[in-house]
C-alpha positions in Angstrom: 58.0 -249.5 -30.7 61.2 -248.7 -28.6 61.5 -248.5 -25.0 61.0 -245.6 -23.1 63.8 -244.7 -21.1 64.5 -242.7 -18.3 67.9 -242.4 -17.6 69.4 -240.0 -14.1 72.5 -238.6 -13.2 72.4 -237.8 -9.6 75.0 -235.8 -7.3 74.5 -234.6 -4.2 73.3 -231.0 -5.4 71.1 -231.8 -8.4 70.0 -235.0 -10.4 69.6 -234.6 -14.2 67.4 -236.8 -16.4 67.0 -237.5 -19.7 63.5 -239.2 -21.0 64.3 -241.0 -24.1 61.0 -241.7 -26.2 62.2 -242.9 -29.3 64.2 -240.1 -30.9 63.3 -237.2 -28.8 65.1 -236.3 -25.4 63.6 -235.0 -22.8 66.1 -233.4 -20.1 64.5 -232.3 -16.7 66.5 -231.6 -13.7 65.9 -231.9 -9.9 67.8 -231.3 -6.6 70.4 -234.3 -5.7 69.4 -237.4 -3.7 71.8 -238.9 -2.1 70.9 -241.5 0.2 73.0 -240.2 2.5 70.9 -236.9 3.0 67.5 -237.5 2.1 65.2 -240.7 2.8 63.2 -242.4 0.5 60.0 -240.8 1.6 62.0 -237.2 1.0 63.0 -239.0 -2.7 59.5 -239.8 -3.5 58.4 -236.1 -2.6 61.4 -234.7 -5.0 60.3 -237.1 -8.3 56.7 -236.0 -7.2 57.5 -232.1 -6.9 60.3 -231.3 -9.6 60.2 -234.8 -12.0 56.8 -236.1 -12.6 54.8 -233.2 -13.8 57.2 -232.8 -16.7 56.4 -235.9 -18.1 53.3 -235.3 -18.7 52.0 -238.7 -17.5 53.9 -240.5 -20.5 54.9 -244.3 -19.0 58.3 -244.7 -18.8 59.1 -248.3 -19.2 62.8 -248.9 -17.7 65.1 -246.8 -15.6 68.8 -246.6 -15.3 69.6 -244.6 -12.1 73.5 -243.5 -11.7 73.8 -242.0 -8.0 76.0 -241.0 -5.4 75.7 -242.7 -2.4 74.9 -246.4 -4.4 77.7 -248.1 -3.4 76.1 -249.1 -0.3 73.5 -252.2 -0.8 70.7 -250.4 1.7 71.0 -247.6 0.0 70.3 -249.1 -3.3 67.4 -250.7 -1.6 65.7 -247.1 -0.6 66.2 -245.9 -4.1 64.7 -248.6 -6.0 62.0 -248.1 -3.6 61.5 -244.3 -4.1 61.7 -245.3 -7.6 59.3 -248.0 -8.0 56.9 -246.3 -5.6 56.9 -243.1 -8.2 57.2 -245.3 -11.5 54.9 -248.1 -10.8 55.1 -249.9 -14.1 58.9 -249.2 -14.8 61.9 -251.9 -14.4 64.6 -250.1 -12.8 68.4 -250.2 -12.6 70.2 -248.5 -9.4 74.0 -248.0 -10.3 76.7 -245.9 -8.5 77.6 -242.4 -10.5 80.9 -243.9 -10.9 78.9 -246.6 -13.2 77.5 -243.8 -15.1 80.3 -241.6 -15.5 82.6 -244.2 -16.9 79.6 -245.4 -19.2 79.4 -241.8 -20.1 82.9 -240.7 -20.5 84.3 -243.9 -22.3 81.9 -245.5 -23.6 83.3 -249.0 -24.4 86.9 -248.1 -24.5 89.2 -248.9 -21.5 89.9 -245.5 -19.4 90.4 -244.0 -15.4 87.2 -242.5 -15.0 87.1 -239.3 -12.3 84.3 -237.3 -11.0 84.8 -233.8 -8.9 81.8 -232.1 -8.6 80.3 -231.6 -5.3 81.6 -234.9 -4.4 84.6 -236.6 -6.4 85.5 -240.3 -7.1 87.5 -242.1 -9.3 87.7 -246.4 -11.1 89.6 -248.2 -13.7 86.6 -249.4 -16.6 87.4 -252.1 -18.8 85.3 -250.9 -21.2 82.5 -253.3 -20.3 82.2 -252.5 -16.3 84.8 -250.9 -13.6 87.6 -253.4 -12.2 89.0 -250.9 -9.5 87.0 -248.6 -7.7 88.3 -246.0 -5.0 86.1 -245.5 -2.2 84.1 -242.2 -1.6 85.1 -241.1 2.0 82.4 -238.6 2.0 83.2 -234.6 2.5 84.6 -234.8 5.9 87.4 -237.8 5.1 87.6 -237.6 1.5 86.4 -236.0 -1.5 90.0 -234.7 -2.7 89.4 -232.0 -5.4 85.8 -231.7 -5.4 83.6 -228.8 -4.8 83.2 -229.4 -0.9 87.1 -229.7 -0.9 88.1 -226.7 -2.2 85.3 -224.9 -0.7 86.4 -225.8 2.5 89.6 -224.7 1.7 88.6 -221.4 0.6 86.3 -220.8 4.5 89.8 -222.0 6.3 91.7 -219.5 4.3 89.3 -216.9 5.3 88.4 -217.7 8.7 92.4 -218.4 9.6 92.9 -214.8 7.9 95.2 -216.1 5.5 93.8 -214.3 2.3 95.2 -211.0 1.8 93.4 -207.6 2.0 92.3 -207.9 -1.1 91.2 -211.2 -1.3 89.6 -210.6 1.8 87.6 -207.6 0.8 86.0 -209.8 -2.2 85.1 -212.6 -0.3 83.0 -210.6 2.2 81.4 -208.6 -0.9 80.4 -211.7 -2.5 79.4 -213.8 0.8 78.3 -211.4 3.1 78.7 -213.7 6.3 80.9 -213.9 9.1 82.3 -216.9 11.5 79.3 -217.6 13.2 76.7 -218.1 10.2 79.8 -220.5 8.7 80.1 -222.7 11.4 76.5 -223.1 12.1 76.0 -224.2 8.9 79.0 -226.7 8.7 78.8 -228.6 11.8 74.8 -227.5 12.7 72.8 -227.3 9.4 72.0 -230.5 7.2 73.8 -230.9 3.7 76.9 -229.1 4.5 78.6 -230.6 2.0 76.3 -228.5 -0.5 77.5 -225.6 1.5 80.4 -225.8 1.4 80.9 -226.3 -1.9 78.8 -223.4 -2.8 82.1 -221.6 -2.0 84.4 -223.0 -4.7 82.6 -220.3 -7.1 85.1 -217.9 -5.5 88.6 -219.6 -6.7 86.7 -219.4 -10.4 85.9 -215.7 -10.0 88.8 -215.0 -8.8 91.9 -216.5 -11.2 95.4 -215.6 -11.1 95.8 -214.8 -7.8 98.8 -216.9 -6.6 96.5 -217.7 -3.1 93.7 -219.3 -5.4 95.7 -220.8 -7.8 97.7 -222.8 -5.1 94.4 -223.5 -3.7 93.1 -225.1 -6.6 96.3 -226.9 -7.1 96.8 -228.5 -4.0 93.4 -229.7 -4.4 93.7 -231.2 -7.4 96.9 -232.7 -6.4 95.2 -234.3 -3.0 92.7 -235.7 -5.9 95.4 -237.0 -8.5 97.7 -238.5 -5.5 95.1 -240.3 -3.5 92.8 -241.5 -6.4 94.5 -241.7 -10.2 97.7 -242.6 -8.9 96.3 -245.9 -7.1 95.2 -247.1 -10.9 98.9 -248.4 -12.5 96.3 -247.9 -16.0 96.6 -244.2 -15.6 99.8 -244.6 -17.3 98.2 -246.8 -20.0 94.8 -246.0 -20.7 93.5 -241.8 -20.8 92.0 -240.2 -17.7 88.7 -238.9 -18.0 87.2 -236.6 -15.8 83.1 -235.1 -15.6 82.0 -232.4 -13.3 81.2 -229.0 -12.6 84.5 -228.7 -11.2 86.7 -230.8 -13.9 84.9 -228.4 -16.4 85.2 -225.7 -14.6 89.3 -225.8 -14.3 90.2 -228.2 -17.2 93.2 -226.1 -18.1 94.4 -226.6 -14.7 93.6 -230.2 -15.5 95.4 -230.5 -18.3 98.4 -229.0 -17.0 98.7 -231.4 -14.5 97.8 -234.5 -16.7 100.6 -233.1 -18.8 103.5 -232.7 -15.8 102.2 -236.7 -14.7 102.5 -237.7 -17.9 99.2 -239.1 -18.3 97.5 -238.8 -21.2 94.0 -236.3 -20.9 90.6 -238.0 -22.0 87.5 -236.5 -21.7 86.7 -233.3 -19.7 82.8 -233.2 -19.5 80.6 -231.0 -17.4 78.7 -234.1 -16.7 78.2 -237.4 -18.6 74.6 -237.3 -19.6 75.5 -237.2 -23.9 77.3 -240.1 -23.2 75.0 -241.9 -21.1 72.5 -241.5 -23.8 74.0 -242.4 -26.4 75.4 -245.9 -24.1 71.3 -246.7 -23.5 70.2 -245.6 -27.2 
């Protein structure tokens, strides 16, 4: 009989899994859990809540966890706890997402692999495990390119009254909020990085407009110069990226991977298929 797997992709706004029970998949998703915003005791209430009662009491015999925030040894330690405290009988694996998006995006070949979603990241993978690994600064020093970046980005523009009329009029249409309810939430509310993030929607929605485009742009060059650049492979091996935001502005991607002369690998709204098809 195979194994049954469980196999999680967790950010900082949502988690998805995948239950592999012989040939059928099982994909469930949940809110993030990164160890840098919820506890394990929060953790076990989330598997409890949004995880567990979809699978149907079936006993999952090993776990491979990919997560923000599991670069950090004590963190590791509270997720294998929430984990093992929710999964009694199941052996589990705690890796960083980097792990699982180079797993996911190159499989066994050599590649850069990049994340920008809420959060972004970047490492060189040898095809069997990463060899260089930027470090994740977090939203308030780092996180070039990612959802919380350009979100940011977008508030600063509004709040320093740099958008336009027009630009202007759209935002408060689509936000309905003003400089008070912003900054409470940024420096007085917990999981601002979510929050801010939430605002990147608006550079999507609103294309062509030489404001957003350089928006975007100087984003993804803060992300390109600071990250891909550090790896002397981009020039060698292809630069994959996986995320709501590399999806989300993959031609903008492209373009850029094009004037860098870097070769474009994968552009995946997250690297679940290739995660499952690394553990099957």
């Amino acid at each position: 009989m195979p194994t049954i797997k469980l196999i999680a992709d967790s950010g900082s706004t949502k988690t998805e899994w995948c239950l592999l029970n012989g040939k059928k998949k099982t994909i469930i998703y949940s809110q993030g859990m990164s160890p840098y915003f919820v506890n394990d005791v929060q953790m076990e209430a989330i598997l409890r809540q949004e995880v567990l009662p979809h699978l149907k009491k079936i006993a999952v015999e090993e776990i491979f966890y990919y997560g923000t925030g599991c670069s950090n040894p004590a963190n590791v330690k509270m997720v294998k706890k929430a984990l093992k405290n929710s999964f009694n009988t199941a052996r589990v694996n705690v890796e960083t997402d980097v792990d699982g998006a180079a797993k996911g995006l190159c499989g066994s070949e050599k590649g850069i692999a990049c994340i920008l979603g809420t959060g972004s990241s970047s490492c060189y993978y040898n095809g069997k495990r990463i060899m260089k690994n930027n470090p994740g600064l977090g939203y308030i020093l780092g996180d070039e390119g990612s959802g919380a970046y350009l979100g940011k980005k977008v508030i600063q523009y509004y709040l320093y009254n740099t958008f336009d009329e027009d630009l202007r009029s759209r935002f408060d249409s689509k936000f309905v909020t003003n400089a008070n309810e912003i900054l409470n939430a940024v420096y007085k509310q917990p999981l601002a990085n979510r929050y801010l993030a939430s605002f990147a929607i608006f550079l999507a929605e609103n294309r062509g407009h030489y404001m957003i485009e350089n928006i975007i742009e100087d984003g993804f060059n803060d992300f390109f110069y600071q990250h891909v650049y550090k790896f002397r492979e981009s020039w060698k091996y292809p630069v994959h990226f996986t995320g709501g935001i590399a999806f989300g502005f993959k031609d903008v991607l492209a373009e850029m991977c094009d004037g860098y002369q870097l070769q474009l690998g994968n552009v995946l709204r997250n690297p679940m298929e290739g995660l499952i098809k690394y553990h099957s």
